[in-house]
Backbone as CSV, one residue per row, in Angstrom:
resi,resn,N_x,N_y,N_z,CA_x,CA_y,CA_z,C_x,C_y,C_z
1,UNK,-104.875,-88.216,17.877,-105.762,-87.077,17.642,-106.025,-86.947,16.154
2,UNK,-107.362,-86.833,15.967,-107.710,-87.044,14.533,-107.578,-85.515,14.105
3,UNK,-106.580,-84.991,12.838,-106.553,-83.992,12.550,-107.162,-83.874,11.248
4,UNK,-107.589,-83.155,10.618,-108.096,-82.427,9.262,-107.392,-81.058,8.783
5,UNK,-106.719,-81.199,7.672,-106.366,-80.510,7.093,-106.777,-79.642,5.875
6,UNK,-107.108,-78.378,6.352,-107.938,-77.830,4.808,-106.682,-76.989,3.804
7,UNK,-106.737,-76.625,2.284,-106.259,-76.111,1.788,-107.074,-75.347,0.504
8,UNK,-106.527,-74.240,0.248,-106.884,-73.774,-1.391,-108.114,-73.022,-0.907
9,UNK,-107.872,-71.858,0.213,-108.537,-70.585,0.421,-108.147,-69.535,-0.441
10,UNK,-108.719,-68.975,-0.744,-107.722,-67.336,-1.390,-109.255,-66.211,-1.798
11,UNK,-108.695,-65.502,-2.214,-109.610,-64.327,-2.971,-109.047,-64.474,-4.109
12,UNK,-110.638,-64.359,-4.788,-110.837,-64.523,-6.384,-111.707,-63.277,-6.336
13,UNK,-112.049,-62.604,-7.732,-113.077,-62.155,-8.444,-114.367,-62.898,-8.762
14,UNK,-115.656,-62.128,-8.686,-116.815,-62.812,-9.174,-116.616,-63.529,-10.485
15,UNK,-116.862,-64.602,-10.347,-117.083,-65.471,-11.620,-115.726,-66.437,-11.821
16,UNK,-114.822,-65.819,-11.037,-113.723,-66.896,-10.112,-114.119,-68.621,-10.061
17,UNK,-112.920,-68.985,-9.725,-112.840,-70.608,-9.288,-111.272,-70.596,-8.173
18,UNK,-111.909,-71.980,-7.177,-111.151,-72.161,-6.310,-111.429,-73.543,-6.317
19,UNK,-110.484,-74.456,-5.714,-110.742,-75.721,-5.284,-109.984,-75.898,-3.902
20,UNK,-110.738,-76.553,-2.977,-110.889,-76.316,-1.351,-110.147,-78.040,-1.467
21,UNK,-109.381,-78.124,-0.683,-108.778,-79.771,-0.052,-108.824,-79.788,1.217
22,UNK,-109.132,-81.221,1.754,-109.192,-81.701,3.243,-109.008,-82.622,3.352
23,UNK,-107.460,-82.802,3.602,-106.678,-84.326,3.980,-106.659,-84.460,5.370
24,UNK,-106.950,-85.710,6.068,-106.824,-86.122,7.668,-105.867,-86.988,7.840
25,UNK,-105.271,-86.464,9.130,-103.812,-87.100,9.001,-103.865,-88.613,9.258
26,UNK,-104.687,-89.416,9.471,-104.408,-91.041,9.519,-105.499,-91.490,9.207
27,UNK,-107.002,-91.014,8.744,-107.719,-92.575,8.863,-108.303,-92.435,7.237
28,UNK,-109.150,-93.186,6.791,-108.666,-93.620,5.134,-110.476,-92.760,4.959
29,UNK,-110.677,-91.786,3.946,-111.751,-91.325,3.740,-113.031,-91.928,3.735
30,UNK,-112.789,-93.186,3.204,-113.875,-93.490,2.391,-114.819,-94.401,3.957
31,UNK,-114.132,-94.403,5.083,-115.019,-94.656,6.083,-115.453,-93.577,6.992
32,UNK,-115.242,-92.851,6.283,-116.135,-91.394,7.137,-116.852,-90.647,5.973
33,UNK,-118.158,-90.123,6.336,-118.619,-89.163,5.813,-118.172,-87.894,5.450
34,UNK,-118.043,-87.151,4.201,-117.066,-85.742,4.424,-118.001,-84.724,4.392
35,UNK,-117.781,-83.654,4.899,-118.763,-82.656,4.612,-117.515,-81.361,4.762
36,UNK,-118.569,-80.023,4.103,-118.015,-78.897,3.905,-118.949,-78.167,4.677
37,UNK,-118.309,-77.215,5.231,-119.457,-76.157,5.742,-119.126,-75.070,5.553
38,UNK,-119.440,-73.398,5.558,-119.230,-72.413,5.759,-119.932,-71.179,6.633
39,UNK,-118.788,-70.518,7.140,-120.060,-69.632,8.143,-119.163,-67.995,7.484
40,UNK,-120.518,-67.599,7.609,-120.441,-65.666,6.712,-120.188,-65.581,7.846
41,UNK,-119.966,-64.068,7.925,-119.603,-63.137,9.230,-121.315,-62.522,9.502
42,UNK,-121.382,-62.780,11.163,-123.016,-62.662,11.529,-124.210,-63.614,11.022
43,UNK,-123.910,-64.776,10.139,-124.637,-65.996,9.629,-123.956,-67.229,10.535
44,UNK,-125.029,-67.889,10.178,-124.992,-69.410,11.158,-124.098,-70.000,10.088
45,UNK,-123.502,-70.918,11.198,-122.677,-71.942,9.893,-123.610,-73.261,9.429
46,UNK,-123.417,-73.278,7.700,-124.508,-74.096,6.827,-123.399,-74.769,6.364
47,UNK,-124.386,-76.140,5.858,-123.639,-77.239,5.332,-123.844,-77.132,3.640
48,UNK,-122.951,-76.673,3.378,-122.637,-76.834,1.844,-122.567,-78.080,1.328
49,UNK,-121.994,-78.572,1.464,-121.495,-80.079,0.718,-121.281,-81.290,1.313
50,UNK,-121.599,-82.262,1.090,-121.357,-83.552,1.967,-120.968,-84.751,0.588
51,UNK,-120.190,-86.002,1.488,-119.949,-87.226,0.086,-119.794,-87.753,1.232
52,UNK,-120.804,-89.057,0.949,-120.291,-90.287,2.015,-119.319,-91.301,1.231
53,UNK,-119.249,-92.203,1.984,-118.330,-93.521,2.126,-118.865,-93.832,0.347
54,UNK,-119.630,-94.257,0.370,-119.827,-94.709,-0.985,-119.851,-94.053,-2.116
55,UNK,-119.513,-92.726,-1.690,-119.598,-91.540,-3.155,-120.773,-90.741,-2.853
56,UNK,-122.128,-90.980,-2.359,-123.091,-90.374,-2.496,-122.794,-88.236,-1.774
57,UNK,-123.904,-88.092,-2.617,-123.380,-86.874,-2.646,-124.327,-85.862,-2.191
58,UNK,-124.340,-84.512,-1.513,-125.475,-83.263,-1.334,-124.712,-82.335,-1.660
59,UNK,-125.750,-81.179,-1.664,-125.204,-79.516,-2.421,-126.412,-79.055,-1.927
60,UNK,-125.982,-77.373,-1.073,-127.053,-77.151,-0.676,-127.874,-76.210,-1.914
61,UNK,-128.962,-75.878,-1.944,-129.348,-75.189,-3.348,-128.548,-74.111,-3.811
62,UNK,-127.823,-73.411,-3.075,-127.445,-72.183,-3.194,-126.033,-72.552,-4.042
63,UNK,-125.411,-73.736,-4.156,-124.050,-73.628,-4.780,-124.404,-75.096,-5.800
64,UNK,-125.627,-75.302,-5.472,-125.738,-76.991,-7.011,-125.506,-76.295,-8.422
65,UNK,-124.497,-76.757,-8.817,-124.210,-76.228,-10.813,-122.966,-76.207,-10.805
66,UNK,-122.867,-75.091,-9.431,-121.276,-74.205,-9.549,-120.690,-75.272,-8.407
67,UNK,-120.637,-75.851,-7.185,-119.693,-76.670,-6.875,-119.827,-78.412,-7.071
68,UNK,-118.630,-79.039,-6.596,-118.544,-79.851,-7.045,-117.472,-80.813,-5.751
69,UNK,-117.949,-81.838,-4.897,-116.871,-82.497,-3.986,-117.053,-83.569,-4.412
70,UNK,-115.543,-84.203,-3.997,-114.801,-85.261,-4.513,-114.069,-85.762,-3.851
71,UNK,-114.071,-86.966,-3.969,-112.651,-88.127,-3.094,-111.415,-87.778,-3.780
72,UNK,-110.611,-87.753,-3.588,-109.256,-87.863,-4.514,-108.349,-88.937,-3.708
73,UNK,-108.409,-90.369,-4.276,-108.196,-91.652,-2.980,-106.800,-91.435,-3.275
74,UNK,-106.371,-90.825,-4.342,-104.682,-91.213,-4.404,-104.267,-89.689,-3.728
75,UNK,-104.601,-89.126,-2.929,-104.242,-88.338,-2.255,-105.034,-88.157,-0.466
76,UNK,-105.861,-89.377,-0.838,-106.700,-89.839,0.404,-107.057,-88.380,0.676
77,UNK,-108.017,-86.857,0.246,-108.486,-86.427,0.609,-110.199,-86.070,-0.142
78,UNK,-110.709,-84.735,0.133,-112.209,-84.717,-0.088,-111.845,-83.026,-0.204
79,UNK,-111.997,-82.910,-1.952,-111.638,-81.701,-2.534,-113.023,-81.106,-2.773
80,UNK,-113.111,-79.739,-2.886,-114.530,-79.268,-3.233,-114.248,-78.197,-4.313
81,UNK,-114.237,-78.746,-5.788,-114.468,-77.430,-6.626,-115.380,-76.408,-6.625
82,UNK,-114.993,-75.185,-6.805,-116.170,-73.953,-6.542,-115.793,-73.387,-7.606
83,UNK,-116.602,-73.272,-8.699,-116.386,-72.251,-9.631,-117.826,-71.839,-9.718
84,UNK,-117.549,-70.128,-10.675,-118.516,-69.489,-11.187,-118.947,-68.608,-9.338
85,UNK,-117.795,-68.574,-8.629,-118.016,-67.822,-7.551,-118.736,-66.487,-7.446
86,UNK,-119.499,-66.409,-6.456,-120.107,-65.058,-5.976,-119.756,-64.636,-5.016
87,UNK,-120.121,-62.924,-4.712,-119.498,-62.581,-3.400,-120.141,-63.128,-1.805
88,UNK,-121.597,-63.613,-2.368,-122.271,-64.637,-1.438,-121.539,-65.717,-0.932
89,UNK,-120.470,-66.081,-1.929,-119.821,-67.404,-1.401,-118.485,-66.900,-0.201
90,UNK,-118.517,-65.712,-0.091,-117.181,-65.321,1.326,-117.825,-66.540,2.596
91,UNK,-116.657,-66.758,3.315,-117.054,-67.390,3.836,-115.840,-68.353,4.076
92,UNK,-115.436,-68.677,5.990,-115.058,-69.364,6.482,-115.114,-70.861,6.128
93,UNK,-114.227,-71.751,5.571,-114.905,-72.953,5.293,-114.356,-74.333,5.773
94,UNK,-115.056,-75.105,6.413,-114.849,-75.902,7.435,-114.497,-77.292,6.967
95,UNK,-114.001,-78.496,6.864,-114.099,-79.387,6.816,-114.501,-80.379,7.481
96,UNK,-115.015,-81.224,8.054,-115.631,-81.935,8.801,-116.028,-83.785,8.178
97,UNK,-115.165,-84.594,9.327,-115.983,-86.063,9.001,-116.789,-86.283,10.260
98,UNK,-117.678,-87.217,9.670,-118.917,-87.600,10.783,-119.223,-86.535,11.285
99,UNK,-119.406,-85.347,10.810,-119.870,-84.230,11.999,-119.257,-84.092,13.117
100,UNK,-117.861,-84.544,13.568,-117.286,-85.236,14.802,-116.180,-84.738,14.673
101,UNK,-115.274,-84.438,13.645,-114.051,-83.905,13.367,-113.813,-82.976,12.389
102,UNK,-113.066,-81.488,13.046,-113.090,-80.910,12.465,-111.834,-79.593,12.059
103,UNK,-111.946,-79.479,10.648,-110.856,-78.669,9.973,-110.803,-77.592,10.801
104,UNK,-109.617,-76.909,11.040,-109.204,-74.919,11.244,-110.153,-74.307,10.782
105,UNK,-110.458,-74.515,9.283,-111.386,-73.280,8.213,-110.060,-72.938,7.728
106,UNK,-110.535,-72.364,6.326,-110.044,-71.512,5.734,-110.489,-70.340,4.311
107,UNK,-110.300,-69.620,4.619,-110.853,-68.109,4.047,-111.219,-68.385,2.798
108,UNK,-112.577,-68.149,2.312,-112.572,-68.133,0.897,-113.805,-66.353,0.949
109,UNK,-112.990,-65.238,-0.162,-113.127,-64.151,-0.422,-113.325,-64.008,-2.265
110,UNK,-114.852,-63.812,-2.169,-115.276,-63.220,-3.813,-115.754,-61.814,-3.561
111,UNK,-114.814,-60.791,-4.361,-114.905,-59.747,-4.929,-115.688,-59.179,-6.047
């Protein structure tokens, strides 16, 4: 069973930083696509962030400047820096490879 592991939810203040991790317990990143998603409370869940196999990268307009995802191979996961947070950015946040497997979520809260 392919698991995903997310970490590094919390509440910050506006203008805050967090960095989000998503390690999967056996298969090696760089052959799956990673993506981030988040869903508000009463909003659809949107795809924030994606990095494929080769590095390539998306940001949806609403967070290009302020975030930032990444491989980290010596920890075989797919980290997503968020700084310069808003309270727009609350929000459940998902991890996901291939669109096919997917993280718990975990809480991210700007005040």
């Amino acid at each position: 069973e392919v698991q995903l592991v997310e970490s590094g939810g919390g509440s910050v203040q506006t203008g805050g930083s967090l960095r989000l991790s998503c390690k999967p317990s056996f298969f090696i990143l760089d052959d799956f696509d990673m993506m981030w998603y988040r869903q508000a409370p009463g909003n659809e869940c949107e795809l924030v962030s994606s990095i494929s196999g080769d590095g390539s990268t998306y940001y949806t307009d609403a967070v290009k400047g302020r975030f930032t995802i990444s491989h980290d191979n010596a920890k075989n996961s797919v980290d997503l820096q968020m700084n310069s947070l808003k309270p727009d950015d609350t929000a459940v946040y998902y991890c996901a490879a291939d669109n096919t497997y997917w993280g718990q979520g975990t809480q991210v809260t700007v005040s």
